[in-house]
C-alpha positions as CSV (number, residue, x, y, z in Angstrom):
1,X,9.1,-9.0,30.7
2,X,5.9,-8.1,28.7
3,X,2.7,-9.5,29.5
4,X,1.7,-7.4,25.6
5,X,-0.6,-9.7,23.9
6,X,-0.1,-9.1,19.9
7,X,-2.8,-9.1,17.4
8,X,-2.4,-9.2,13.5
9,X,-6.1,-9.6,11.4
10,X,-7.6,-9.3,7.7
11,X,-9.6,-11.0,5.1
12,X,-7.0,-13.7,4.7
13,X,-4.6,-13.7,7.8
14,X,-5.5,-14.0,11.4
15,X,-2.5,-14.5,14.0
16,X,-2.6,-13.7,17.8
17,X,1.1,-14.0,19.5
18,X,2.4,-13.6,23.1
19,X,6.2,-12.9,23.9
20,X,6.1,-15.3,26.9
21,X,6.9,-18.3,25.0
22,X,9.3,-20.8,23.1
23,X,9.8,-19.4,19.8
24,X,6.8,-21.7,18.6
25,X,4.0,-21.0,15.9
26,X,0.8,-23.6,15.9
27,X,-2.2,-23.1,14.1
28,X,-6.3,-24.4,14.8
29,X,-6.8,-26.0,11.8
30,X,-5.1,-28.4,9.2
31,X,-1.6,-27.2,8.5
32,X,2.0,-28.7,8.5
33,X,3.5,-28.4,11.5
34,X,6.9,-29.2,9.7
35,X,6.7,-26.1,7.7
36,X,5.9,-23.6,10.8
37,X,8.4,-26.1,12.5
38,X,11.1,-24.5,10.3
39,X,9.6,-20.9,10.1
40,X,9.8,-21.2,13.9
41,X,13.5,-21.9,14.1
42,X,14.6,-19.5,11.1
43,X,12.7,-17.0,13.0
44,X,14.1,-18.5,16.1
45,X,17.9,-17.5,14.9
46,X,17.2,-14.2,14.7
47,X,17.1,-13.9,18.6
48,X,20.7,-13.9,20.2
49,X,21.6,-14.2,23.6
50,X,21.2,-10.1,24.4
51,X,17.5,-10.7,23.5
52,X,16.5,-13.5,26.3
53,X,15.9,-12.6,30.0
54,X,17.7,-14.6,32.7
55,X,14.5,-17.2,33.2
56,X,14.3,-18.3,29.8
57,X,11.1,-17.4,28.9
58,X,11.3,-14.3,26.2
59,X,10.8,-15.1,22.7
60,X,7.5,-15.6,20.6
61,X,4.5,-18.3,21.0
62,X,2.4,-17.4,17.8
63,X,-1.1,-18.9,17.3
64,X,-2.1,-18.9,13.5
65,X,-6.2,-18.6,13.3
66,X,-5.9,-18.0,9.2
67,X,-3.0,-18.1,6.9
68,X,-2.8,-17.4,3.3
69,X,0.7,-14.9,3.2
70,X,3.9,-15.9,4.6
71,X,4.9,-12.0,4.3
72,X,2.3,-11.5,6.6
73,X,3.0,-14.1,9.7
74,X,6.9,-13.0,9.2
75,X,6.4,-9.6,9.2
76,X,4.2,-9.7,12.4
77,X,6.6,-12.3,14.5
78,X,9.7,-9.9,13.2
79,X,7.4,-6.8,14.5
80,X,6.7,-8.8,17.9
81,X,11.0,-9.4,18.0
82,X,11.7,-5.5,17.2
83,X,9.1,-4.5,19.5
84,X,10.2,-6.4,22.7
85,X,14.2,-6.4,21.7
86,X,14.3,-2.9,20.6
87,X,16.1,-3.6,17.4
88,X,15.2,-2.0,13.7
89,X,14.5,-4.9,12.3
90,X,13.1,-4.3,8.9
91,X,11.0,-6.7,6.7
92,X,11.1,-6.3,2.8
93,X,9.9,-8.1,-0.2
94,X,12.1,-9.5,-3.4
95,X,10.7,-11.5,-6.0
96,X,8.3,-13.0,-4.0
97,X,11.2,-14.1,-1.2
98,X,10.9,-12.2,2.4
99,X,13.8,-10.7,3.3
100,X,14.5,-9.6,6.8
101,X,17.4,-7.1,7.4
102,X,19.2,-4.6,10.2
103,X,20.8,-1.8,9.5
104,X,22.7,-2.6,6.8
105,X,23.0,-6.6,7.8
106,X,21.3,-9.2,6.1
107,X,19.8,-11.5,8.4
108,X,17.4,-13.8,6.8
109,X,15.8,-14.9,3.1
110,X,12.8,-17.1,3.7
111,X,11.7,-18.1,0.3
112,X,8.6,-19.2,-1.4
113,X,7.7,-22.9,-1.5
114,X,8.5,-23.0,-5.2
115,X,12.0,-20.8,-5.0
116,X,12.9,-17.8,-6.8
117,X,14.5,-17.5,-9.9
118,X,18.1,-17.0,-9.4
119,X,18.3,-13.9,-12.9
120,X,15.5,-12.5,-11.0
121,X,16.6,-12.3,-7.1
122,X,20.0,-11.3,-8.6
123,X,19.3,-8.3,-10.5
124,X,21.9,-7.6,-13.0
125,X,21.6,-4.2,-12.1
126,X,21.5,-4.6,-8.3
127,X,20.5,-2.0,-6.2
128,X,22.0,-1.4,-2.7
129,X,18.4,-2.1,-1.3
130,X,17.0,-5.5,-1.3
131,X,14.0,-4.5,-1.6
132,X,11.7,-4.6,-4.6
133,X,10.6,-1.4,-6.3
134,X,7.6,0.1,-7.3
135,X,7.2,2.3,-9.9
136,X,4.2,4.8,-9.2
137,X,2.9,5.7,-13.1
138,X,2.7,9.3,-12.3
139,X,4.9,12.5,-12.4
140,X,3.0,14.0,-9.4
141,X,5.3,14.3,-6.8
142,X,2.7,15.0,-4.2
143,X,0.8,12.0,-5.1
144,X,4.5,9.9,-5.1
145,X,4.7,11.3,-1.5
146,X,1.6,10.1,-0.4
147,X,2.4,6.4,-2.0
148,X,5.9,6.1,-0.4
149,X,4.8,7.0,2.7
150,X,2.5,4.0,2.8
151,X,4.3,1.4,0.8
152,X,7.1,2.2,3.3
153,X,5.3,-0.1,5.7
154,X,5.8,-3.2,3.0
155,X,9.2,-2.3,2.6
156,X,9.1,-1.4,-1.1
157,X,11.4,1.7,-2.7
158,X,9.1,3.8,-4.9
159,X,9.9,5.2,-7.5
160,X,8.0,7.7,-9.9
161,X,7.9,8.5,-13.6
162,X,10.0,11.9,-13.0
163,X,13.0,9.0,-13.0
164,X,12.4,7.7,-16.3
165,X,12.3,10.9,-18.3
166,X,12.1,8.9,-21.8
167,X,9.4,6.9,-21.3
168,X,6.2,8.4,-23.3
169,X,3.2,9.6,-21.8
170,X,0.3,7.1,-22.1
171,X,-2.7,8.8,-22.8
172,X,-5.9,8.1,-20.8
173,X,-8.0,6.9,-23.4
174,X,-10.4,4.6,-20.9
175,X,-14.1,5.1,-20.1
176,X,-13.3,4.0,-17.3
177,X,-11.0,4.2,-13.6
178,X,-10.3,1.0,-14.2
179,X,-9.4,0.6,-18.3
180,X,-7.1,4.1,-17.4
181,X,-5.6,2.3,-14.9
182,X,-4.8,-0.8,-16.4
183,X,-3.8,0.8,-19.4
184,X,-0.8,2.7,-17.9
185,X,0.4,0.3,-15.3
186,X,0.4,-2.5,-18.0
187,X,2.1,-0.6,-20.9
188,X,4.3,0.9,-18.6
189,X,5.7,-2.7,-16.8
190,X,5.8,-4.0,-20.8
191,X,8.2,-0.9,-21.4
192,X,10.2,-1.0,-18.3
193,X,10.2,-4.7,-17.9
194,X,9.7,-3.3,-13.7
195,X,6.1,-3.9,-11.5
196,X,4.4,-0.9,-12.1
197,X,1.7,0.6,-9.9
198,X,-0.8,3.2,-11.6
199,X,-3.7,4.5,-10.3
200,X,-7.0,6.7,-11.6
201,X,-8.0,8.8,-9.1
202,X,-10.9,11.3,-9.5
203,X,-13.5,12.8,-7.9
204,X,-17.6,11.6,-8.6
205,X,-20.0,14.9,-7.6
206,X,-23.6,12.8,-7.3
207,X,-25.7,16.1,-8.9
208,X,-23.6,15.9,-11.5
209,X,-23.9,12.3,-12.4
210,X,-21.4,11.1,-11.4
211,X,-19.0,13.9,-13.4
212,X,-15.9,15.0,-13.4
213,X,-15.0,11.4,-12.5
214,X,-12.3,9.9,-15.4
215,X,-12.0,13.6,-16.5
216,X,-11.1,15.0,-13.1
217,X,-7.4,16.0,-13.9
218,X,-8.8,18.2,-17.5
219,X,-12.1,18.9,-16.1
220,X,-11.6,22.6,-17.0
221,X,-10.1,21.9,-20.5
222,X,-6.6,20.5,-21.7
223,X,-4.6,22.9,-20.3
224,X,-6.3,22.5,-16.8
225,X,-4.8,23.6,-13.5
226,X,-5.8,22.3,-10.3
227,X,-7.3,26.1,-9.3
228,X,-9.1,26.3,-12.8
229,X,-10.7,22.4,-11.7
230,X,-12.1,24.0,-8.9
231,X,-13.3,27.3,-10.1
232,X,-15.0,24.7,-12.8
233,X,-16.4,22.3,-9.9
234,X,-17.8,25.7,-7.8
235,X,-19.6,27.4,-10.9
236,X,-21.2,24.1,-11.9
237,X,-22.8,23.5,-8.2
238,X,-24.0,27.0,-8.0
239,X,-27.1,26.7,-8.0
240,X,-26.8,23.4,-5.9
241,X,-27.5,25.5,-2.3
242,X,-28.6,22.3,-0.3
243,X,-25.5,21.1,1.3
244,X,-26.7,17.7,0.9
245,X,-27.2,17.6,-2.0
246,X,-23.6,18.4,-2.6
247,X,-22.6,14.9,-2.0
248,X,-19.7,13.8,-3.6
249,X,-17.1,10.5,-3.4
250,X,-13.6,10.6,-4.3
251,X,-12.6,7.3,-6.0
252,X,-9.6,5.2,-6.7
253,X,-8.7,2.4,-8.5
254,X,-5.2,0.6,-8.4
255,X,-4.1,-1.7,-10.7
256,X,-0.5,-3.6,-10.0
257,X,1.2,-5.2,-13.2
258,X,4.2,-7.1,-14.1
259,X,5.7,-8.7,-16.6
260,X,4.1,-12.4,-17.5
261,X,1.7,-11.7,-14.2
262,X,-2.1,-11.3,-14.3
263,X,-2.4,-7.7,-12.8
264,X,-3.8,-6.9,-9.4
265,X,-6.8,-4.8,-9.3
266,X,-8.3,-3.2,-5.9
267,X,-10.5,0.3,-5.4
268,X,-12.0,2.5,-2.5
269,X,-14.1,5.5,-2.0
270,X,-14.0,8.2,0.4
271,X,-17.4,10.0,1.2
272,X,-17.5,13.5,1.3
273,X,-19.2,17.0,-0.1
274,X,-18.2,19.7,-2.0
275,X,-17.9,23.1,-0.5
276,X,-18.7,26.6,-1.0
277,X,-15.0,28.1,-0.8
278,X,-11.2,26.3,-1.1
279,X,-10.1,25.8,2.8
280,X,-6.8,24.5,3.5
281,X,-3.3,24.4,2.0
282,X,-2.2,20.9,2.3
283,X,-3.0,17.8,-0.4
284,X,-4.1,18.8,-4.2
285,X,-6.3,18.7,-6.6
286,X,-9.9,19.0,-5.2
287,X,-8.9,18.4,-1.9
288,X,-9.5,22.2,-0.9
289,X,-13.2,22.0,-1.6
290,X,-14.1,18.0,-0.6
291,X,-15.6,18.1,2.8
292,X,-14.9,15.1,4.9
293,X,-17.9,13.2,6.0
294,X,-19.8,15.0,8.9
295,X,-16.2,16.9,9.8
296,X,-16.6,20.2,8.3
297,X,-12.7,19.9,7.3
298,X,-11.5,20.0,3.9
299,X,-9.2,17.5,2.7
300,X,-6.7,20.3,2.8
301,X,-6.8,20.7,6.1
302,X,-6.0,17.5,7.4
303,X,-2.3,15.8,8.4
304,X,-0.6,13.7,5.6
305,X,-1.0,11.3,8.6
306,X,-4.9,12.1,8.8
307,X,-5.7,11.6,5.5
308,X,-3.9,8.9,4.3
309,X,-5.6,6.9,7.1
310,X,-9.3,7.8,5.9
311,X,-8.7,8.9,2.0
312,X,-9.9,6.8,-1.3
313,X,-5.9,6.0,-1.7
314,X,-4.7,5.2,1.8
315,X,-8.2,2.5,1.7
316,X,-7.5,1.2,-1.5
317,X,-3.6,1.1,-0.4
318,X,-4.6,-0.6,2.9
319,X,-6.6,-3.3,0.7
320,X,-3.7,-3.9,-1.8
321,X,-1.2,-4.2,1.5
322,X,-3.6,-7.2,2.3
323,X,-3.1,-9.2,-0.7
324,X,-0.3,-7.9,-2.8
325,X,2.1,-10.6,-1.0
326,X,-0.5,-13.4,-1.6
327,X,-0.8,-12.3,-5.6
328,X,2.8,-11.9,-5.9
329,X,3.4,-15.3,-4.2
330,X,0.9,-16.8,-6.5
331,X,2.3,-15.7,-9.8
């Protein structure tokens, strides 16, 4: 039996849990204890007999500390229950309902305190996932790769603009990460009636006030390549011979949009310099010439695992992870 203590903390959710316990969930603070009354026991059902230990002990004893996404305190109580069971139990998200599943079982819809709409749960064109899907506004596969490897952990299918070949490109006509940003994920959702995640991504060099930022992807003209970016970047620091003064942050912004929702807006930076020479053959962009922190790597030389841990996009992913269920729960 595990003695494994369980930890789950952000901004907005706080939960500690032990396997040792009754299938209960109580919280410090002013909550109903009829609604984690019937969490508990919904949760509760998805234990069977193969799951409890001969003294009657196993299941979950959950204190909430803060609470603000039911996706959240599922989704750790389900991890707790896969973890000690051994089962692949998988926790998703559809229109706002959390949807628990195995294999290809479903096992449990919790739903929002106001319900779902049926037309919406109950896609007329229903996939054979039951998760929602993203769309990624890009045609980058390598940056699609990146985004499905961390939006695996909320259970959302991504999908990417290479899979709507008709749809026009929107042209980037913001001053800003934001106003790009915003601009195609909300005329995208409007076109595709689907929630639509863009991003503007680029890279600020400090000596160069803050350039090629919003121009990063045609920094060497309109037929830029990712190798003619970087020959730009190295001829325009060379005269910059102080490493230091090198400095550089990559940036993103991510903005989420739906249809009839206000749209989600969350951004990061990752601290770096620029380098002398293009190390490493992994990532894209200007990844071959940032310098990570103190490191002496190249963003080209780390993992896929490595960088999206520590990169502009994995932070600003890891912030939206924290409150997309609360927004999408809100609208």
């Amino acid at each position: 039996m595990s003695d494994k203590i369980y930890e789950y903390k952000d901004e907005h959710d706080w939960f500690i849990g032990r396997w040792r316990g009754s299938n209960t969930i109580t919280e410090l603070g002013e909550v109903s204890a009829k609604a984690y009354l019937a969490l508990s026991q919904e949760l509760a059902a998805l234990l069977n007999t193969a799951d409890l230990s001969g003294d009657g002990q196993a299941g979950f004893s959950v204190t909430v500390i803060r609470n603000r996404s039911d996706f959240r305190l599922i989704a750790f109580i389900v991890d707790m229950i896969a973890s000690e069971t051994a089962r692949q139990l998988k926790v998703s998200q559809k229109q706002g309902a959390v949807v628990i599943t195995e294999g290809d079982r479903l096992l449990s819809v919790h739903l929002p305190e106001k319900g779902v709409l049926v037309s919406d749960f109950f896609e007329k064109e229903e996939k054979t996932s039951l998760a929602d899907t993203i769309l990624i506004a890009t045609r980058n596969e390598g940056k699609t790769k990146e985004f499905r490897q961390m939006f695996a952990k909320l259970g959302l299918t991504v999908e990417n603009l290479n899979q709507y070949p008709d749809l026009p490109e929107i042209e980037e006509t913001g001053l800003t990460f934001e106003e790009n940003a915003r601009l195609k994920a909300e005329t995208i959702s409007q076109l595709t009636g689907k929630m639509v995640l863009a991003d503007d991504s680029g890279l600020k060099v400090d000596v160069l006030g803050g350039l090629p930022g919003v121009w990063s992807a045609r920094f060497s003209g309109p037929d830029a390549t990712d190798q003619s970016n970087n020959a730009k970047l190295l001829h325009e620091l060379a005269m910059v011979l102080d490493p230091k003064a090198r400095s550089a942050q990559f940036h993103t912004t991510l903005v989420v949009a739906a249809p009839q929702r206000d749209s989600l807006v969350v951004e990061a930076d990752w601290s770096g310099y620029i380098g002398t020479e293009a190390k490493g053959e992994a990532g894209f962009g200007y990844d071959p010439l940032f310098l990570v922190g103190e490191t002496g790597r190249t963003a080209a030389e780390l993992s896929a695992e490595e960088k999206n841990a520590i990169s502009h996009r994995g932070q600003a992913v890891k912030k939206l992870m924290e409150v997309f269920p609360a927004w999408q729960n809100e609208q």
